[in-house]
Backbone of each chain as nested JSON, in Angstrom:
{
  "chains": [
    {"id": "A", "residues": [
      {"number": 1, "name": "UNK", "atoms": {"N": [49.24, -34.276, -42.954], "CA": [48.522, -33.028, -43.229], "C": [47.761, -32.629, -41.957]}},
      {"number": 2, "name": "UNK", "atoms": {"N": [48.134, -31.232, -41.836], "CA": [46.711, -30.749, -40.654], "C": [45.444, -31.149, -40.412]}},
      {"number": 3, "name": "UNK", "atoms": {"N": [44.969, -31.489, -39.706], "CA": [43.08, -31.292, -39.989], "C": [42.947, -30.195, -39.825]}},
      {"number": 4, "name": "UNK", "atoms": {"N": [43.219, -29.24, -38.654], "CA": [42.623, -27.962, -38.85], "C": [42.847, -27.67, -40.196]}},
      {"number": 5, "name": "UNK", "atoms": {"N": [44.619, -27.252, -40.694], "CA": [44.47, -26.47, -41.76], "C": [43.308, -27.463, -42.86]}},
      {"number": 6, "name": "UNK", "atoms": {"N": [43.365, -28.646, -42.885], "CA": [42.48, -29.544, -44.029], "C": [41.284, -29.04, -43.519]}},
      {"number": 7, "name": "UNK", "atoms": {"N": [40.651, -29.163, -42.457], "CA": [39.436, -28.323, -42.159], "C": [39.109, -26.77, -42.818]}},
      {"number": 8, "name": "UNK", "atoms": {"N": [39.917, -25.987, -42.471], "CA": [40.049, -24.477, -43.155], "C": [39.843, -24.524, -45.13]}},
      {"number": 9, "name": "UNK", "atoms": {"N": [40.232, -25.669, -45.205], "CA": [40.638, -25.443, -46.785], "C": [39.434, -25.715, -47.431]}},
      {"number": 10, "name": "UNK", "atoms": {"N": [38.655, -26.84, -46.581], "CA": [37.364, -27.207, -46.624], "C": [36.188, -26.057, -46.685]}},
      {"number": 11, "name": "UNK", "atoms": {"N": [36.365, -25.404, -45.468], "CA": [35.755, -24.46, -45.598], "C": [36.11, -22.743, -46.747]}},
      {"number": 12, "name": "UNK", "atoms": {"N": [36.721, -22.986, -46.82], "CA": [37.129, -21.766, -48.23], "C": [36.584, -22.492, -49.731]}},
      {"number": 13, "name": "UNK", "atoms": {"N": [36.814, -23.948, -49.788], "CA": [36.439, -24.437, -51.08], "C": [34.918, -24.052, -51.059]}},
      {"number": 14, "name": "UNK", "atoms": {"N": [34.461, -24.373, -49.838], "CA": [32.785, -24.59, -50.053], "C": [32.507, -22.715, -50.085]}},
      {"number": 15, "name": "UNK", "atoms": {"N": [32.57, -21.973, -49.918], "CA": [32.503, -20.968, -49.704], "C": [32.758, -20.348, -51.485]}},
      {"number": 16, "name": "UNK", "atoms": {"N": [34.223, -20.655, -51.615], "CA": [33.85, -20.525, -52.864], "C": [33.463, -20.722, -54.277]}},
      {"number": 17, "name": "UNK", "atoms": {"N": [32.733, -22.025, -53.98], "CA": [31.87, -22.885, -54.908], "C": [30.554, -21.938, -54.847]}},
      {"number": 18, "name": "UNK", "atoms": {"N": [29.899, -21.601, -53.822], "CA": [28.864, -21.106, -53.508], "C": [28.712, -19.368, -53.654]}},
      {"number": 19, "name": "UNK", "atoms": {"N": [30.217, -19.029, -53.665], "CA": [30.059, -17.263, -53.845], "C": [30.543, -17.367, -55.078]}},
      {"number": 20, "name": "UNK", "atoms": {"N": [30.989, -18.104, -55.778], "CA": [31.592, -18.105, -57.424], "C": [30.296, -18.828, -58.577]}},
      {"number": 21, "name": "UNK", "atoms": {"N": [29.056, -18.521, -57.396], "CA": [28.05, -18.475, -58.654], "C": [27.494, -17.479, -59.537]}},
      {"number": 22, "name": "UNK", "atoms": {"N": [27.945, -16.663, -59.18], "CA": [27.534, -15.383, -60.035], "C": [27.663, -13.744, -59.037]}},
      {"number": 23, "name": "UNK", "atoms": {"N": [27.559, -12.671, -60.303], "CA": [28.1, -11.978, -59.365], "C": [29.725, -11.566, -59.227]}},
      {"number": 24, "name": "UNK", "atoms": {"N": [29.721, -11.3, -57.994], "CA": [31.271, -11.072, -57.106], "C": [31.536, -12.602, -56.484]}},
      {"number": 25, "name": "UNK", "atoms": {"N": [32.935, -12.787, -56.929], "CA": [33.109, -14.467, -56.791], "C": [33.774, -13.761, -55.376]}},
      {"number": 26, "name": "UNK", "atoms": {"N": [33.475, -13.18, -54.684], "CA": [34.243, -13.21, -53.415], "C": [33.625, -13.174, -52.203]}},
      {"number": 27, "name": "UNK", "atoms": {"N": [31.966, -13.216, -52.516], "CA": [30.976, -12.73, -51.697], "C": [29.779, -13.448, -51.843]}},
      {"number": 28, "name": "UNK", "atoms": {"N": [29.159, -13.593, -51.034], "CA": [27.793, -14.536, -51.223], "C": [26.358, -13.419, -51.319]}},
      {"number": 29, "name": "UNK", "atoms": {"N": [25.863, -13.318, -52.303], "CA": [25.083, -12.788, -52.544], "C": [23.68, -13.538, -51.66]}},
      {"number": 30, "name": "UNK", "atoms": {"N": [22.071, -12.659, -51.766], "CA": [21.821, -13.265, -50.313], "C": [20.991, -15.137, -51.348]}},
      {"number": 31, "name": "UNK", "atoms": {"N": [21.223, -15.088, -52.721], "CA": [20.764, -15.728, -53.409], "C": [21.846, -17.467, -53.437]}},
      {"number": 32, "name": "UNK", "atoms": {"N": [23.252, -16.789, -53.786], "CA": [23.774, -17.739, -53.119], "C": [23.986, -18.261, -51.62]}},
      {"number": 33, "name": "UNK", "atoms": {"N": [23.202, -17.448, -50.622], "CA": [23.71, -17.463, -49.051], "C": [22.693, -18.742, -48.835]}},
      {"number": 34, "name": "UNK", "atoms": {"N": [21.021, -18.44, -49.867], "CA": [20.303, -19.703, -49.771], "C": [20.454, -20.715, -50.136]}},
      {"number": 35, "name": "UNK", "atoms": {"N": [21.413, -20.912, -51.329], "CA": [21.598, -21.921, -51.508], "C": [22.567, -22.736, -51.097]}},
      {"number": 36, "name": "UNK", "atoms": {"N": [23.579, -22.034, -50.448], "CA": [24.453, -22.826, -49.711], "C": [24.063, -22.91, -48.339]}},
      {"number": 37, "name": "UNK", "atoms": {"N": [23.121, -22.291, -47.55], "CA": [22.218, -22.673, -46.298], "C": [21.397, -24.303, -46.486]}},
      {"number": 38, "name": "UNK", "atoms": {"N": [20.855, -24.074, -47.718], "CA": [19.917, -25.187, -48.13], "C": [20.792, -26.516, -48.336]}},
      {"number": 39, "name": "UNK", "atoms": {"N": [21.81, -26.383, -49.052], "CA": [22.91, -27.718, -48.916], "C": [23.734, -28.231, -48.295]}},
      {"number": 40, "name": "UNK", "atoms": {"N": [24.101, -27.201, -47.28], "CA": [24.725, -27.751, -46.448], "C": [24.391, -27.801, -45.147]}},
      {"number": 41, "name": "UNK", "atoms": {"N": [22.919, -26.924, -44.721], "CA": [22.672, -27.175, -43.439], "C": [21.721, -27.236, -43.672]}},
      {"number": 42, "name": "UNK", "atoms": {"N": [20.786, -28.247, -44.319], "CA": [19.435, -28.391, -44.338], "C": [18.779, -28.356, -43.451]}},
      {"number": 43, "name": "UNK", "atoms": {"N": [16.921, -27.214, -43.559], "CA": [16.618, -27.388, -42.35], "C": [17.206, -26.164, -41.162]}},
      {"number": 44, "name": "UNK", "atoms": {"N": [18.195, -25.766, -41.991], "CA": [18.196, -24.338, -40.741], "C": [18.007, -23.235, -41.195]}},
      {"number": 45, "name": "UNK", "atoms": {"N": [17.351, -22.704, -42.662], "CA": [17.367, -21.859, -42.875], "C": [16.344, -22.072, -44.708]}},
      {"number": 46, "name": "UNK", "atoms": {"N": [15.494, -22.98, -44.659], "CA": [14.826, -23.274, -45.711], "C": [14.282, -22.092, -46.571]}},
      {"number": 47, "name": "UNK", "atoms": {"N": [13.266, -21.417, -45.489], "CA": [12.123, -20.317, -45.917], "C": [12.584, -18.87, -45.949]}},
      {"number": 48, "name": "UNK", "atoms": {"N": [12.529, -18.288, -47.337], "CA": [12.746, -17.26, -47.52], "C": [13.102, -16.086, -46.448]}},
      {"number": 49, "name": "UNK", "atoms": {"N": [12.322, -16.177, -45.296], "CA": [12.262, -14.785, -44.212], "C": [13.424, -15.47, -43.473]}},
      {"number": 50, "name": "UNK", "atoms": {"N": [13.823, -16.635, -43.212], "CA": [15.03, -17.039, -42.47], "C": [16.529, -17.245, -43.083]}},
      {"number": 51, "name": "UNK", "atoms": {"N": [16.344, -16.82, -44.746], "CA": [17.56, -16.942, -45.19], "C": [17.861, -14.89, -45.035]}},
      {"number": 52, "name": "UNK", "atoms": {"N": [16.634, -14.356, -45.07], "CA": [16.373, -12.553, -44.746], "C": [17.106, -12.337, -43.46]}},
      {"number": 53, "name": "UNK", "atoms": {"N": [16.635, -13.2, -42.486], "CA": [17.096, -12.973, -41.142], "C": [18.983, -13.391, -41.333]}},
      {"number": 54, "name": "UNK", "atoms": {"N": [18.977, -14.428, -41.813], "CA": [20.955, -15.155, -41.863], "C": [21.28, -13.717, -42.072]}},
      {"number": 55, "name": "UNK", "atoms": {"N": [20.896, -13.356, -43.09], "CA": [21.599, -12.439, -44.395], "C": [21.636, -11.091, -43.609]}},
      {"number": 56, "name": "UNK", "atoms": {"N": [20.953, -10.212, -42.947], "CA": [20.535, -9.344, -41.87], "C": [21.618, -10.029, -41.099]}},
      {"number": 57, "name": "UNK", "atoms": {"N": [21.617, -10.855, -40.489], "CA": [22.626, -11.097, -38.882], "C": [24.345, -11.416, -39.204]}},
      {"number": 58, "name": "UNK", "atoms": {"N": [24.299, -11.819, -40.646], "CA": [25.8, -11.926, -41.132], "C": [26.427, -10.666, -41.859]}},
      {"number": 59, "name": "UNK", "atoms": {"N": [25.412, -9.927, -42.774], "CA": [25.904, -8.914, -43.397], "C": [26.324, -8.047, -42.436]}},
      {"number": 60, "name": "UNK", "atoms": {"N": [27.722, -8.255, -41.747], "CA": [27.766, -7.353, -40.896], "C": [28.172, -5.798, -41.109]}},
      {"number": 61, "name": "UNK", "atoms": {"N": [29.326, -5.52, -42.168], "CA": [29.195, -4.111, -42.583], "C": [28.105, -3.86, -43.558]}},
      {"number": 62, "name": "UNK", "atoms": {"N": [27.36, -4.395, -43.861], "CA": [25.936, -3.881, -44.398], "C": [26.066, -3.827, -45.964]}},
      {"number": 63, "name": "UNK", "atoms": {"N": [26.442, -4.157, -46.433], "CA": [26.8, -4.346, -48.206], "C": [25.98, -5.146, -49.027]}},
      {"number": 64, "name": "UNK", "atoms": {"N": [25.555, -6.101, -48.182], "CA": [24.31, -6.86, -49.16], "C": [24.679, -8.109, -49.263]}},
      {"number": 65, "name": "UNK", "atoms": {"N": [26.02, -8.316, -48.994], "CA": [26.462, -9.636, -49.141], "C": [27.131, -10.151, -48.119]}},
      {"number": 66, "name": "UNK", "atoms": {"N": [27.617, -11.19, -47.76], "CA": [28.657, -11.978, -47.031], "C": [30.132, -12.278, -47.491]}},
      {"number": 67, "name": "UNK", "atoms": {"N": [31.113, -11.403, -46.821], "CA": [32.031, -11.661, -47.279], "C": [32.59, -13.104, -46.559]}},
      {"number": 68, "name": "UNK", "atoms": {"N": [34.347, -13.493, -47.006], "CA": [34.625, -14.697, -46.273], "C": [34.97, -14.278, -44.394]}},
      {"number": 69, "name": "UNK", "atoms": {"N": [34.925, -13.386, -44.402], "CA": [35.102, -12.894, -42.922], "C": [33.904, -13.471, -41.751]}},
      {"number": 70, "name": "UNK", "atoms": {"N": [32.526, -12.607, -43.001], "CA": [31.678, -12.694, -42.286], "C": [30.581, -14.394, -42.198]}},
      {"number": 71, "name": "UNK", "atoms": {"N": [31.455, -15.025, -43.301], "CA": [30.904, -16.369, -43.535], "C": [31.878, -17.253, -42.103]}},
      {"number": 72, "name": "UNK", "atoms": {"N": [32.828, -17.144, -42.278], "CA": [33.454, -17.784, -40.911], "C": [33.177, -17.419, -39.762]}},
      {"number": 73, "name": "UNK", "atoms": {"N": [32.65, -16.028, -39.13], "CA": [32.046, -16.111, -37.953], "C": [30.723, -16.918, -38.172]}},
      {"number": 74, "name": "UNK", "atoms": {"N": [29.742, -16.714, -39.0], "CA": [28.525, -17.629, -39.029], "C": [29.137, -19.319, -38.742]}},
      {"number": 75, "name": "UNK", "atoms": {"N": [30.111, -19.759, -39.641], "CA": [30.612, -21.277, -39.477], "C": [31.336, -21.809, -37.648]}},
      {"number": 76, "name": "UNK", "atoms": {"N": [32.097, -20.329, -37.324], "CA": [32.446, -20.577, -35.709], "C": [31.336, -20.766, -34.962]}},
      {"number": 77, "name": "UNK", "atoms": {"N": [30.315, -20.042, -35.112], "CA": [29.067, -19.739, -34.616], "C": [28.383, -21.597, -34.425]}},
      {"number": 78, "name": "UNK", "atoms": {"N": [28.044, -21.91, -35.911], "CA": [27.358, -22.888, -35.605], "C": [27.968, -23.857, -34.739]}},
      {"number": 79, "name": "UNK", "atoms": {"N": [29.894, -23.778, -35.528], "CA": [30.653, -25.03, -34.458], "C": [30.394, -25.012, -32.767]}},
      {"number": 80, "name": "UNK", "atoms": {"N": [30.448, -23.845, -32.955], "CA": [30.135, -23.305, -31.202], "C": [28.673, -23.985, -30.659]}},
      {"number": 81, "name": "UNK", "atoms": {"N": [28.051, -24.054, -31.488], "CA": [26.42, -24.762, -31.124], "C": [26.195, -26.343, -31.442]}},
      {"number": 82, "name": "UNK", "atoms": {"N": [27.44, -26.527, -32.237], "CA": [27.281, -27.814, -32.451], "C": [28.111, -28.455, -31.766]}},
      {"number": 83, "name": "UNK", "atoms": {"N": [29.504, -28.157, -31.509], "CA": [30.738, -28.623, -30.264], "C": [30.021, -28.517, -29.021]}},
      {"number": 84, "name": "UNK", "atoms": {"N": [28.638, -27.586, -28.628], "CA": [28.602, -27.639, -27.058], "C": [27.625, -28.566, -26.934]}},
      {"number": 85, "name": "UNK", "atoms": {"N": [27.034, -29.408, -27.764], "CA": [26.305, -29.932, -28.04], "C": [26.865, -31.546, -27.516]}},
      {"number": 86, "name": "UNK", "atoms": {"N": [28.402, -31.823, -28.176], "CA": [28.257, -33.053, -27.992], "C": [29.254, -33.506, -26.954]}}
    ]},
    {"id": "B", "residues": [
      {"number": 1, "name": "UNK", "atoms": {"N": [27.067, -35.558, -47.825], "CA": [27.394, -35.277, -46.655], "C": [27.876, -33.537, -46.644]}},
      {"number": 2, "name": "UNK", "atoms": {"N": [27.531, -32.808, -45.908], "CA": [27.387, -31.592, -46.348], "C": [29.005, -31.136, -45.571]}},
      {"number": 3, "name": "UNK", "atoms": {"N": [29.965, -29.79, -46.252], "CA": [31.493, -30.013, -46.14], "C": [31.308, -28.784, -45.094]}},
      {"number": 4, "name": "UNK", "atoms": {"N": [30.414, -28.244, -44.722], "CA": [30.621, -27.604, -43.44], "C": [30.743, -28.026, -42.262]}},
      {"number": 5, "name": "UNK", "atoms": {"N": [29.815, -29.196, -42.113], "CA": [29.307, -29.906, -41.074], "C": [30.727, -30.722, -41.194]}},
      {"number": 6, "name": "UNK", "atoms": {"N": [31.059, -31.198, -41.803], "CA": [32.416, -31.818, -42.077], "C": [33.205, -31.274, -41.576]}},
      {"number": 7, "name": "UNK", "atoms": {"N": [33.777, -30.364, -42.168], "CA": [35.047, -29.331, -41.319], "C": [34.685, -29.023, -40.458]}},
      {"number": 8, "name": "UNK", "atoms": {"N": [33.136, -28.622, -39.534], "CA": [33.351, -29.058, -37.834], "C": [33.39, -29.905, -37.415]}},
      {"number": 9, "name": "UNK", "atoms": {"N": [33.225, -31.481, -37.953], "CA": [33.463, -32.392, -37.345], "C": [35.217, -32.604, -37.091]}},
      {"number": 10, "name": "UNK", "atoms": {"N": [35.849, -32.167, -38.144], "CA": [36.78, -32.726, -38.421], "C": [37.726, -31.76, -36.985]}},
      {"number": 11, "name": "UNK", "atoms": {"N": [37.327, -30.496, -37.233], "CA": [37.654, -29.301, -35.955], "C": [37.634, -29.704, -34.293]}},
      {"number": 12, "name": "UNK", "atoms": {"N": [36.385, -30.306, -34.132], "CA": [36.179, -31.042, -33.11], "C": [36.503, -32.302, -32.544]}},
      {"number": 13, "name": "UNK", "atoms": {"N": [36.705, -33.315, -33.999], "CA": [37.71, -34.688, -33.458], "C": [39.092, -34.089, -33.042]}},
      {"number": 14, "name": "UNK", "atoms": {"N": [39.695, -32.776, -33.584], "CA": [41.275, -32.029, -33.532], "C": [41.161, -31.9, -31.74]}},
      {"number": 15, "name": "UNK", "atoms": {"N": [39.979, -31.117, -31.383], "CA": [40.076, -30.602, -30.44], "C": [39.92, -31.5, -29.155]}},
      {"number": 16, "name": "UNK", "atoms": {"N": [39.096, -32.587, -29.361], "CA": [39.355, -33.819, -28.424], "C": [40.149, -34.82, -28.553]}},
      {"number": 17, "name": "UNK", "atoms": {"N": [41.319, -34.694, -29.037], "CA": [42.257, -35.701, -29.346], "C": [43.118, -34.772, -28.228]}},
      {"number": 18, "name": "UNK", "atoms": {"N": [43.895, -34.019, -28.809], "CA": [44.581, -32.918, -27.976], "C": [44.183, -32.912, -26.564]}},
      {"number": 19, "name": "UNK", "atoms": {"N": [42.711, -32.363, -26.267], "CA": [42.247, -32.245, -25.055], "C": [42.024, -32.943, -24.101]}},
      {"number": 20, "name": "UNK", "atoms": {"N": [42.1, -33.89, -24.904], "CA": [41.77, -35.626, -24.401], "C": [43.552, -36.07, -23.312]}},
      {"number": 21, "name": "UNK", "atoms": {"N": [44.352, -35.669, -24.085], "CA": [45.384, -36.074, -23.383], "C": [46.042, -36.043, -21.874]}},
      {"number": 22, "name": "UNK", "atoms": {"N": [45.422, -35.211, -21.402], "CA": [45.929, -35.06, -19.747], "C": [44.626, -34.741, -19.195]}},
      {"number": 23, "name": "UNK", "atoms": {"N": [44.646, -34.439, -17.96], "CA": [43.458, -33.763, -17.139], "C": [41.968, -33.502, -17.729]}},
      {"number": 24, "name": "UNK", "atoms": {"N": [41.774, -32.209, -17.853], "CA": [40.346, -31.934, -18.008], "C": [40.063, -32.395, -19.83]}},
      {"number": 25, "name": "UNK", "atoms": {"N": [39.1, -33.151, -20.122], "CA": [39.514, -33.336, -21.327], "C": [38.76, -32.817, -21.809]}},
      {"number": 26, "name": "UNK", "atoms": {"N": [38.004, -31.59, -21.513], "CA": [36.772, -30.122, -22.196], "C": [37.959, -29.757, -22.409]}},
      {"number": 27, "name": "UNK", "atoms": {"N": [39.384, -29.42, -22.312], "CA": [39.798, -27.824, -22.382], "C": [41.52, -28.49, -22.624]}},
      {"number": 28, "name": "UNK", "atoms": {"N": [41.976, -27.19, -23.165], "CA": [43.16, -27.544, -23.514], "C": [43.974, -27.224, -22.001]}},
      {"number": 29, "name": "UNK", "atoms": {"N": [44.975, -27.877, -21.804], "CA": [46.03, -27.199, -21.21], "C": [47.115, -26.526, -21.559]}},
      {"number": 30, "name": "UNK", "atoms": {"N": [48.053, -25.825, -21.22], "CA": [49.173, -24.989, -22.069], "C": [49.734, -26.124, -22.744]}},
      {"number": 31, "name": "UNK", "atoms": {"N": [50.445, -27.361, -22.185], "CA": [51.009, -28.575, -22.522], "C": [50.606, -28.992, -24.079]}},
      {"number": 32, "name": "UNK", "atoms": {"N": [48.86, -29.301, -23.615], "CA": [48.018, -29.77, -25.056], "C": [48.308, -28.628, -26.118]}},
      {"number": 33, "name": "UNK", "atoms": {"N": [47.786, -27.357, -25.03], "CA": [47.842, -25.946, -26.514], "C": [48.889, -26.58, -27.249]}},
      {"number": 34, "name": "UNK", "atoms": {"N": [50.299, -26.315, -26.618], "CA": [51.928, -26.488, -27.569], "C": [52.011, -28.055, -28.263]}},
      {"number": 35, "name": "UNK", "atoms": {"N": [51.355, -28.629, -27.843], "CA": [51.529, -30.011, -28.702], "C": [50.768, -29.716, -30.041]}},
      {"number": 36, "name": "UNK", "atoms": {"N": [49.548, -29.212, -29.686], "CA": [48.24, -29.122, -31.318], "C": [48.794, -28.086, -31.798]}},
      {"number": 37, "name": "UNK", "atoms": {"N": [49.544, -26.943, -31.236], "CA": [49.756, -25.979, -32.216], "C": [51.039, -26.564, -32.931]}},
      {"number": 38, "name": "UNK", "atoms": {"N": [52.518, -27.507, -32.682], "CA": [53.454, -27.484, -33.23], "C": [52.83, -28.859, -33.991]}},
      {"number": 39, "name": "UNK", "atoms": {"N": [52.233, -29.501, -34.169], "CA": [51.781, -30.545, -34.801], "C": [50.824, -30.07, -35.99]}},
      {"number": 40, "name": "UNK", "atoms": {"N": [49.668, -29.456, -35.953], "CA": [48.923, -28.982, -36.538], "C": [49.621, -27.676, -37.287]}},
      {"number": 41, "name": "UNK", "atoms": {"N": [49.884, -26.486, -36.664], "CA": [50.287, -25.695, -37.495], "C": [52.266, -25.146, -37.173]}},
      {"number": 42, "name": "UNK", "atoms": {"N": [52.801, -26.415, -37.866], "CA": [53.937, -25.945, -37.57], "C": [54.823, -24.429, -37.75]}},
      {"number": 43, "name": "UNK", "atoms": {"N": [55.287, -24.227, -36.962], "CA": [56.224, -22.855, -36.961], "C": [55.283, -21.964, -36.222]}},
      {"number": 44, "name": "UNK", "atoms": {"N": [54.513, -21.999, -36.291], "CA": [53.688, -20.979, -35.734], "C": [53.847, -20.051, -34.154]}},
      {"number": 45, "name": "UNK", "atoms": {"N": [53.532, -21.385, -33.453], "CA": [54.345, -21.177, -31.757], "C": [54.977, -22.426, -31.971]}},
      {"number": 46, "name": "UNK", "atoms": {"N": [56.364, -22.737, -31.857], "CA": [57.133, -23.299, -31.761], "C": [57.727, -22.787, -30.089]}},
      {"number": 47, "name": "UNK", "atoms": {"N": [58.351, -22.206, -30.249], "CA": [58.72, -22.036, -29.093], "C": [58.116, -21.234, -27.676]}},
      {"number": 48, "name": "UNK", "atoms": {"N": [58.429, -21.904, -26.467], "CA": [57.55, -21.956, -25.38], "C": [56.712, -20.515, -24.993]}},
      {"number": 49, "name": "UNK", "atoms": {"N": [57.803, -19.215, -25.284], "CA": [57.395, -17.701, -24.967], "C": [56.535, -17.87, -25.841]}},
      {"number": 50, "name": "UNK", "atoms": {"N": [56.569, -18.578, -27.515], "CA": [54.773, -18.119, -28.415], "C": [53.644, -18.763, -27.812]}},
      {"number": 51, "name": "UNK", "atoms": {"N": [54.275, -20.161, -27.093], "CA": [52.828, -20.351, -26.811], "C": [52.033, -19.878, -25.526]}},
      {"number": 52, "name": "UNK", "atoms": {"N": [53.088, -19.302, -24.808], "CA": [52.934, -18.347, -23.456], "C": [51.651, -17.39, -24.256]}},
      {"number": 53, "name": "UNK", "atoms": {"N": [52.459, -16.797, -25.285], "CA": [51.44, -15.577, -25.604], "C": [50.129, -15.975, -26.127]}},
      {"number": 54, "name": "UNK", "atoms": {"N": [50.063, -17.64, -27.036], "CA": [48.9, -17.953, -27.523], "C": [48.001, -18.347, -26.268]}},
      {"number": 55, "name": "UNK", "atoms": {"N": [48.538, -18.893, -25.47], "CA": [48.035, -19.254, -24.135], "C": [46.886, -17.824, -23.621]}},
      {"number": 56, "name": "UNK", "atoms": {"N": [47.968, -16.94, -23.947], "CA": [47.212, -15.714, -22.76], "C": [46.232, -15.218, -23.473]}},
      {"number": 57, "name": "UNK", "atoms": {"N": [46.434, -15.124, -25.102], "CA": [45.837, -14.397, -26.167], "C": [43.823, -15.39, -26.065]}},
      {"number": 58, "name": "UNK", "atoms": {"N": [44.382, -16.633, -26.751], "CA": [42.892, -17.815, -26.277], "C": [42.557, -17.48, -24.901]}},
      {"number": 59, "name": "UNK", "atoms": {"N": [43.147, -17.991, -24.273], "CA": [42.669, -18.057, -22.666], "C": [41.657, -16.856, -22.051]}},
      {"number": 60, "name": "UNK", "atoms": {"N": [40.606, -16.494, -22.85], "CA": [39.607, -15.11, -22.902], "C": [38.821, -15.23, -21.032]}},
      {"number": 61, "name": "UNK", "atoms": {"N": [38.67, -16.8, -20.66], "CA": [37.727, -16.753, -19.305], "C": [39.105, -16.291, -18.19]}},
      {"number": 62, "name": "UNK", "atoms": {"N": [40.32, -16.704, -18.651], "CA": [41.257, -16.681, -17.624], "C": [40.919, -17.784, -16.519]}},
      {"number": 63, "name": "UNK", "atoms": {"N": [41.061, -18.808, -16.877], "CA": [40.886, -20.062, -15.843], "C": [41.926, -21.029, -16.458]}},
      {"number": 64, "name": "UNK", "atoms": {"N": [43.455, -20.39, -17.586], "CA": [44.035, -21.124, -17.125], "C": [44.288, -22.46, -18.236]}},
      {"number": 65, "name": "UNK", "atoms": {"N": [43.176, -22.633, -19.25], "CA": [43.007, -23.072, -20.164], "C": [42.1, -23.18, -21.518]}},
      {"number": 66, "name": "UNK", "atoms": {"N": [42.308, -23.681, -22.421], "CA": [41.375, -23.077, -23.709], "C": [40.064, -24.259, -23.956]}},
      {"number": 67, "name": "UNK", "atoms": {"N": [39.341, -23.933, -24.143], "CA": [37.915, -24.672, -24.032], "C": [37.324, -24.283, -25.843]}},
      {"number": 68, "name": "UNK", "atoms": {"N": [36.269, -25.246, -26.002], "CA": [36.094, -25.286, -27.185], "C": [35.655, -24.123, -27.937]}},
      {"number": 69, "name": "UNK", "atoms": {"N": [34.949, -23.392, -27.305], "CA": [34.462, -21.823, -27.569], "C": [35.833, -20.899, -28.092]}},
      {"number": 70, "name": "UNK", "atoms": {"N": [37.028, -21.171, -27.364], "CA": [38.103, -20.161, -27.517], "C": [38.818, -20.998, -28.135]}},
      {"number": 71, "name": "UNK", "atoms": {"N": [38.556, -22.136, -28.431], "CA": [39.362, -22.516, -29.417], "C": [39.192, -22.111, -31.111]}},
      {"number": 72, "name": "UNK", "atoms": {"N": [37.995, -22.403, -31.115], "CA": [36.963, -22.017, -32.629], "C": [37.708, -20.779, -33.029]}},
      {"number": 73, "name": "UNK", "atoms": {"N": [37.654, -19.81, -31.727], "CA": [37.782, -18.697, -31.949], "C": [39.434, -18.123, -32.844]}},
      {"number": 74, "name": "UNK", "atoms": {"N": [40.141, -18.861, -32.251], "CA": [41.502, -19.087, -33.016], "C": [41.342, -19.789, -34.326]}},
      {"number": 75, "name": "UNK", "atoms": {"N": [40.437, -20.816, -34.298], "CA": [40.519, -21.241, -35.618], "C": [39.856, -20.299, -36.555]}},
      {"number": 76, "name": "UNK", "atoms": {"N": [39.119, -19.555, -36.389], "CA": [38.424, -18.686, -37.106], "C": [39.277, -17.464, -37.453]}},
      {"number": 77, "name": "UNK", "atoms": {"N": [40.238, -17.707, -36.361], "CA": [40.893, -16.17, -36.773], "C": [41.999, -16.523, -37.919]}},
      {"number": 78, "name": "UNK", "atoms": {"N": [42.509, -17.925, -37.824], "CA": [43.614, -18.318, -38.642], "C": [42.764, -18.884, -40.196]}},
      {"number": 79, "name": "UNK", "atoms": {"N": [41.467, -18.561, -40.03], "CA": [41.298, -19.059, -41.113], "C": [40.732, -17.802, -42.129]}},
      {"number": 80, "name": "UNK", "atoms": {"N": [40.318, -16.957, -41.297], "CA": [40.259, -15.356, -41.51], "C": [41.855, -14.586, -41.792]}},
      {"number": 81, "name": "UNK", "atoms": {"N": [42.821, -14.989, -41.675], "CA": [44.022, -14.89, -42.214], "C": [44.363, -15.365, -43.287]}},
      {"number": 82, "name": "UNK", "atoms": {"N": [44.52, -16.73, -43.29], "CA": [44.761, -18.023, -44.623], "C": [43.806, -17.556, -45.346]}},
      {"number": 83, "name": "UNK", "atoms": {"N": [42.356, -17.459, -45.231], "CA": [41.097, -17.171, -46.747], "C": [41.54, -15.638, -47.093]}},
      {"number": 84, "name": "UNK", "atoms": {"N": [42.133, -14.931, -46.321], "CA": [42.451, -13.382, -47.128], "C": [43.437, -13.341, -47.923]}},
      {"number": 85, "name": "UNK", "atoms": {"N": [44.559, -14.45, -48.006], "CA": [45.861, -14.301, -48.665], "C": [45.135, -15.326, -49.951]}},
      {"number": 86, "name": "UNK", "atoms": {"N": [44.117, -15.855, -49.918], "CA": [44.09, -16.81, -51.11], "C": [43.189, -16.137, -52.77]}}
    ]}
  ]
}
């Protein structure tokens, strides 16, 4: 099996565990955006005004939510900060 | 163990295994590109003219080879493909 693709699949499951809480199961509302900030990257986005700010810097066509488009640039993003890292 | 942080780990062991194999081991070479792409995502560039073009398409600094930044960036795009058909 791939890792990338096993990587990718990884990331769509978690994505939509977290946008299939209510709502539009296709989109992360900014309610689910905290709670999947809070579990899986603890610590980067705890306090209310910084899940405001995610939600502001990801909502990129402006809808209110995160689609899977705009959830995978946020996930390249961090890899990018976390790959230059090590 | 949180499955984001996961699927970049898992992204990043991909990308230093590959990269790891000849010369500079930050960055892919065309060689590495065509090995991780026909291994990892078969059919895709299979043959040498696709990976000419994946070569030129990643290769964003133009120095020749793909580095972890432009790699993400492909993975993000193939996974921004694969999460739209699902």
């Amino acid at each position: 099996m791939s890792t990338i693709l096993g990587a990718i699949g990884m990331l769509k499951q978690t994505f939509d565990k977290y946008a299939g809480a209510e709502g539009d199961k296709g989109s992360l509302s900014k309610k689910e955006l905290a709670t999947l900030l809070k579990a899986e990257v603890p610590g980067l986005a705890d306090k209310k005004e910084e899940v405001d700010e995610f939600m502001k810097a990801l909502d990129e066509d402006g809808d209110g939510s995160v689609d899977f488009k705009e959830y995978v640039v946020f996930v390249a993003t961090l890899a990018m900060i976390l790959g230059a890292t090590k």
